[in-house]
VOGU-3710 file (C-alpha; in Angstrom, 3 decimals, decimal comma):
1> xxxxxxxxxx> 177,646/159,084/35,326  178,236/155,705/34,045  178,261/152,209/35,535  181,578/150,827/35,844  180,734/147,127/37,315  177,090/145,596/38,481  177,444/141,581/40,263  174,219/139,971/41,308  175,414/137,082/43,856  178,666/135,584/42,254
11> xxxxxxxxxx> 177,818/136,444/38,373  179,008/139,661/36,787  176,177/141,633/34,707  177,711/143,325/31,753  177,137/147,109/32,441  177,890/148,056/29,247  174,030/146,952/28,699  173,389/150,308/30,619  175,812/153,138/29,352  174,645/153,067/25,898
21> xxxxxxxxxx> 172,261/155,530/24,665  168,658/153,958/25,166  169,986/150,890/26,976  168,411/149,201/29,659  167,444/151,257/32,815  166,512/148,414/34,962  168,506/145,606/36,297  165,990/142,673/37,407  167,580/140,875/40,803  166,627/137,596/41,410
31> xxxxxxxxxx> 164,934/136,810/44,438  167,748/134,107/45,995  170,516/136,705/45,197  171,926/137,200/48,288  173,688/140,800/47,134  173,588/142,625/44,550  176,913/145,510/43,953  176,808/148,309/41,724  180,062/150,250/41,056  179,785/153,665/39,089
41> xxxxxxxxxx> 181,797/156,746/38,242  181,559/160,445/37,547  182,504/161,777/34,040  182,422/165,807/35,207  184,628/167,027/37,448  183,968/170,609/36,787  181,913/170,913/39,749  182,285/168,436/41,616  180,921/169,277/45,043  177,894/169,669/42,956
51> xxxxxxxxxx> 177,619/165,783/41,470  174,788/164,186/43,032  172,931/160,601/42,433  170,364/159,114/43,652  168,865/155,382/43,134  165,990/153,245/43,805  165,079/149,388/44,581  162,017/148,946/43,599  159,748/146,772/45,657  162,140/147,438/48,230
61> xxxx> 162,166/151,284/48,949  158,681/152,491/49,803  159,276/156,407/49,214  159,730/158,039/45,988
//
């Protein structure tokens, strides 16, 4: 899985900053950002009914 395109509000947030091997995890949001888009893409397509992902906004999703 790698991140393909991440926009908080109007900006653009390199996402290169996340694919590389023991780059950043988190992606800080500021609070007057009225969205915030992340666009990502599968690199194995052996299995795919198998791919699965999962994500969480912390301080904003209370399980997990």
């Amino acid at each position: 899985m790698v991140i393909t395109r991440i926009s908080v509000g109007r900006d653009e947030v390199p996402s290169s900053r996340f694919n590389a091997p023991g780059g950043d995890r988190v992606l800080e949001v500021p609070a007057d950002a009225h969205s915030v888009a992340v666009e990502f893409a599968a690199l194995d397509y052996s299995d795919p009914i198998h791919n699965r992902y999962e994500y969480r906004l912390e301080g904003y999703d209370r399980t997990g």
